[in-house]
N, C-alpha and C positions, 0 to 999 in steps of 0.2 A: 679572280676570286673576290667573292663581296666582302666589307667586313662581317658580316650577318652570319657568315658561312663559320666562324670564328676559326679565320686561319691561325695556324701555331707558330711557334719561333720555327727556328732552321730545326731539321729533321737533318738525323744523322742515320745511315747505313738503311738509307730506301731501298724496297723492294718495287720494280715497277713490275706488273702483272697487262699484259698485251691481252685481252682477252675478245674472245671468239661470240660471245652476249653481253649484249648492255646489263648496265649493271643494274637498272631497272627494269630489266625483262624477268622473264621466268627464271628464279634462280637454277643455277645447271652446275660445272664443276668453276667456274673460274669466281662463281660469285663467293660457293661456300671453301674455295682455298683462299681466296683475298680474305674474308673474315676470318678464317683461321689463321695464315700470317701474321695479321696485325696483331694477335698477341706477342709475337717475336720481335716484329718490327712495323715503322710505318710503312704502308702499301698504297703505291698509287693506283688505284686501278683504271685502265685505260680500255675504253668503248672499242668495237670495231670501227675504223674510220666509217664516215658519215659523211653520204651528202645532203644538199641542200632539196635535192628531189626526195631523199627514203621517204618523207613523211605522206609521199602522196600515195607510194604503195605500202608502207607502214604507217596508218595514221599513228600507232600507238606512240610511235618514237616522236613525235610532235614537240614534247615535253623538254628532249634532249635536245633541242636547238631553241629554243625558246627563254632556257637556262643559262646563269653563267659556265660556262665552256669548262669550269675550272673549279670544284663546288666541296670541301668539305662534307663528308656524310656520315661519317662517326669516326669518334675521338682516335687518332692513328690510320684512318682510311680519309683518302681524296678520291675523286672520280674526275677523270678529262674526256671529253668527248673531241676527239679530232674531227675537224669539218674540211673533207677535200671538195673537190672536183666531180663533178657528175661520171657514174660507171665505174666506179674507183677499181673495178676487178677486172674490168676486161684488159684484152691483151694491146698494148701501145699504154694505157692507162695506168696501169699498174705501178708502175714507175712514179710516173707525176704524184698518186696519191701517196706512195713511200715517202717521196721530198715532203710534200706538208706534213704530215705524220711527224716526221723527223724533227721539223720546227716547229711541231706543235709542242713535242715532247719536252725539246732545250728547253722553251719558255715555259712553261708549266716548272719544270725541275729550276726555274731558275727565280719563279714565286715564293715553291717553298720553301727551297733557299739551303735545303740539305745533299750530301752526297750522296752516290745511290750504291748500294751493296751486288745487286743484282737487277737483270730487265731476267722475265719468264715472258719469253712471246709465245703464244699459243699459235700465232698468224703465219700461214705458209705460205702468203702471196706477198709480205709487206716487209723487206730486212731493219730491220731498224736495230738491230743488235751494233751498239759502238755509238750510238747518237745522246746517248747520255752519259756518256763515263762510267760507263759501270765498269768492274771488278770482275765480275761472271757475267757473261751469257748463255741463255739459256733456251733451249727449244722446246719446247713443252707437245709432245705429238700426242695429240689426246686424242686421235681418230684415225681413221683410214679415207684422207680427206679426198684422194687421188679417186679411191673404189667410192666413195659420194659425190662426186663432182658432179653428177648430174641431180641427186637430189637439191644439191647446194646451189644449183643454178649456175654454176662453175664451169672454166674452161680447164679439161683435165691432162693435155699438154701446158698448158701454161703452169699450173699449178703444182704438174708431177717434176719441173724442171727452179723452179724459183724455192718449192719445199726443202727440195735436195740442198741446194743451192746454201739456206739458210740455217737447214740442221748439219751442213759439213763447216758452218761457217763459227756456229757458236760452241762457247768450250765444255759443254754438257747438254745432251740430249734424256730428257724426262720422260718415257714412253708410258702412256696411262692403260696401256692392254699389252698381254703377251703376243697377240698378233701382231700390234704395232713394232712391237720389241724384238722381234723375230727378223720382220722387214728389214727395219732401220743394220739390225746385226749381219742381214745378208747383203746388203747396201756399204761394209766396211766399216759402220760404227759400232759403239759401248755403248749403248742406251740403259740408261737404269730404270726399271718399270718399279714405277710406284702409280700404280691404280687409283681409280677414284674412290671416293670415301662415303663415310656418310653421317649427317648432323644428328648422333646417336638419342644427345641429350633433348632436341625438342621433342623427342617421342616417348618418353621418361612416364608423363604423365597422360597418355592417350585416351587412357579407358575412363579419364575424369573431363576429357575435354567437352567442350557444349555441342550436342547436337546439331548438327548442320542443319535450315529452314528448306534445304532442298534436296532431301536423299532420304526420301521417305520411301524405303523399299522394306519388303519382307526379311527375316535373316533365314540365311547365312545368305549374305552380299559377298560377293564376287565383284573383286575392282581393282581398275586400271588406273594409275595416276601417271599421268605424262604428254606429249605429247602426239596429237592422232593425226600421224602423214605416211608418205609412201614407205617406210621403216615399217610401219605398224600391217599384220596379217588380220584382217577384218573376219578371214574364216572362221577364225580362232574366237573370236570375241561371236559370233554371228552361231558359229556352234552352243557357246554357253548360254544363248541367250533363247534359241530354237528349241531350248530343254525346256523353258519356263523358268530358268534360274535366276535370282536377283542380279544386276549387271547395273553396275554404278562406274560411270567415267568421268574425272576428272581432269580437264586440261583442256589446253586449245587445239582448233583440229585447222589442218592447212584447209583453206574454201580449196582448192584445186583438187584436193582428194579425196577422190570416186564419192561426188556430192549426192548423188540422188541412193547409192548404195549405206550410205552411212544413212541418211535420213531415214531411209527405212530400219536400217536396226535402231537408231535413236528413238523412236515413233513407237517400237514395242512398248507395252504396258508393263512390263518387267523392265523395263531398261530406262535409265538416267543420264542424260549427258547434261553437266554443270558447268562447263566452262572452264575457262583456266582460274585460279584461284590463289588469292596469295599464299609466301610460303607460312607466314604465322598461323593460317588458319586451316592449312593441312590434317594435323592433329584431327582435327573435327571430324574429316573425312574419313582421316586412317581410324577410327573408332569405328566408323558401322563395317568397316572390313572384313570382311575374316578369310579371304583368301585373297592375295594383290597378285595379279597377273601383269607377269614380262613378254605380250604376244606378237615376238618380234620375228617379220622376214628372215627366210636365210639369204642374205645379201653379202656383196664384201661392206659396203659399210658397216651393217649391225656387225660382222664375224672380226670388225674393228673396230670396236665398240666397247664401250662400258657400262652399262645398263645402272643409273643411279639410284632407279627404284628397287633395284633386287634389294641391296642395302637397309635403305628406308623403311619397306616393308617389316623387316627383318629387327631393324632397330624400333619397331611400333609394336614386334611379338607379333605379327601374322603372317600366316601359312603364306609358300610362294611355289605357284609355277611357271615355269618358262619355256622358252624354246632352247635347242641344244646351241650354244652361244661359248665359244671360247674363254669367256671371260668370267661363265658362270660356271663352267670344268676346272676354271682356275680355282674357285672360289673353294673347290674340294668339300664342301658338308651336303650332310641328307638334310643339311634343313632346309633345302631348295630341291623341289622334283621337277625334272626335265622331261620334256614331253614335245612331242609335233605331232601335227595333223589334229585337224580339228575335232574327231571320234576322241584319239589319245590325252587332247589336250584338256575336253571336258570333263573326261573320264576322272582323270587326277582332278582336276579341282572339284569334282565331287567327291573326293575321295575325302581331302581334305578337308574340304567344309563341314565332313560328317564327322572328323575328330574333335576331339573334344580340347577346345585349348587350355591344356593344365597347368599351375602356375610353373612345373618346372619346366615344359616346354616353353612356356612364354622367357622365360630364365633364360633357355641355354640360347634361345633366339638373339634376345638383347644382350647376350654376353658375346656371340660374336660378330654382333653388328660394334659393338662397342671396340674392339679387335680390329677393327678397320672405319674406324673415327675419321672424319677431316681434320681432327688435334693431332690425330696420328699422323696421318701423310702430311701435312704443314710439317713437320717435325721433321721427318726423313729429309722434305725439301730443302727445308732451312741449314738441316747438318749437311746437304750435298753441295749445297751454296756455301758451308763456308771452309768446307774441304777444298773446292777449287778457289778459294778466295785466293790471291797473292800473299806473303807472307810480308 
């Protein structure tokens, strides 16, 4: 860590946070629970290990080796990017990049010079629960990573036996969906499901934010914020947009998924695709909204999932539909309409588009997106962590 970085005195009662995205990437659930955390405590958050190859298939991640390894990034949050060994995930490999991992961690925890209250590893290939002293370990199952193993580019023996492995090892399991929560309980554990959340307040002020320079579409816009890969049902979006409806997309789309089928819906003259976009500048987006689409596969990973836009949406006051998704039957309100197939699916977003957004439905919107904050679940976490603390 540089001085520049302006490291602090010793940190007491660390939270290290193992997370599944960099923390320069798309923000997703581990970025906005690490900044929620550090209101409670300092939070390290820790990169998926990294090798010295990702940047050639990842140029974005360039940045993260180029960096010190060990970096201050606001006041109570550190970021460490572990640098293993090339294939950190395949099977013989796995192992080896645990051991650096493991040493990356000591040394990191022994810069900033505090004890650590808790590790929350999100990681189900990498044990590192006991490498820092912590008090609690913690397994954070925030997906159905075994039923995505093939989206993840994952080997899913390897992974359905090293998961196990890691959540029977630590002394609390965090399940982020009732599918997962299910799993894990038919597997012999107590998982406590606390769900993903969502960053209520930056959407507070939406209908004031600046007009995005590229989403000059007619209203009522119909829009997707997230990302477009094998998860996402193109039907679904390709229906809305086959009506002649405004179809605004936000986010980054995998190159490997169905390239020349997306270009032709992107290429429509009713349709927008902007790229991925930071999260400060979301707001802008979610303003020309008025209907945010969740048009997700039925897959085991989506049916183990947590869909973070349903949320967002919701916390911006606009309409939402989805596909029928575990996690949004969880959610129990009519302020979400569930829909499949692409006839049904358009149907409803025209339904809603044709409503009229009144300030009390915008209300009861941002009152229960508010109801499941990331202040909130940081909270639950922080009380389950210090439940299991030792006395």
């Amino acid at each position: 860590m540089t001085a520049a970085a302006g490291q602090p005195g010793p940190w007491e009662d660390v939270i290290v946070l193992c997370a599944t995205t960099r923390y320069d990437g798309m923000p997703m659930g581990d970025w906005h629970l690490a900044k929620a955390l550090s209101r409670l405590a300092p939070v390290l958050f820790v990169d998926p290990p990294m090798s010295w190859l990702t940047p050639l298939k990842h140029p974005d991640a360039r940045g993260a080796l180029t960096r010190p390894r060990l970096t201050m990034v606001r006041p109570g949050t550190a970021r460490l990017t572990p640098v293993v060994q090339p294939c950190p995930s395949r099977p013989g490999m796995a192992g080896l990049a645990t051991l650096l991992t493991r040493r990356h961690l000591r040394r990191a925890l022994a810069r900033l010079g505090g004890r650590v209250a808790a590790v929350i590893s999100g990681w189900p290939l990498y044990p590192v629960h006991g490498a820092c002293g912590e008090r609690v370990s913690v397994y954070w199952a925030k997906d159905d990573f075994v039923g995505g193993a093939a989206l993840l580019g994952e080997n899913s023996r390897l992974l359905a036996v090293r998961e196990r492995r890691i959540a029977c090892a630590a002394d609390l399991v965090v399940a982020a969906n009732p599918v997962v929560a299910s799993t894990w309980r038919s597997r012999g554990l107590h998982p406590l499901l606390i769900p993903f959340g969502t960053d209520a307040d930056a959407y507070l002020d939406v209908d004031n934010a600046p007009l995005p320079p590229d989403a000059g579409l007619p209203a009522p816009v119909m829009g997707f914020v997230g990302r477009i890969n094998s998860r996402t049902d193109l039907s679904l979006l390709e229906g809305i947009a086959s009506r002649g409806r405004s179809l605004l997309l936000v986010g980054p789309k995998d190159p490997g998924f169905e390239p020349e089928r997306f270009a032709a819906l992107a290429s429509r003259p009713n349709v927008r695709w902007v790229g991925p976009k930071p999260f400060e500048v979301l707001p802008s987006y979610m303003r020309v909204i008025d209907v945010g689409l969740v048009p997700y596969r039925d897959s085991a990973f989506n049916r183990g999932s947590f869909p973070l836009k349903t949320l967002e949406y919701l916390a911006a006051a606009r309409a939402v539909v989805g596909t029928d998704l575990p996690a949004t039957r969880w959610l129990a309100t009519d302020l979400v309409c569930i829909a499949n197939g692409p006839v049904e699916f358009a149907d409803q977003a025209d339904r809603l588009a044709a409503a009229r957004r009144t300030p009390e439905i915008a209300a009861r919107r941002r009152e229960f997106a508010s109801r499941h904050s990331w202040a909130g679940r940081a909270q639950e976490v922080y009380a389950a962590i210090n439940a299991h603390c030792p006395d």
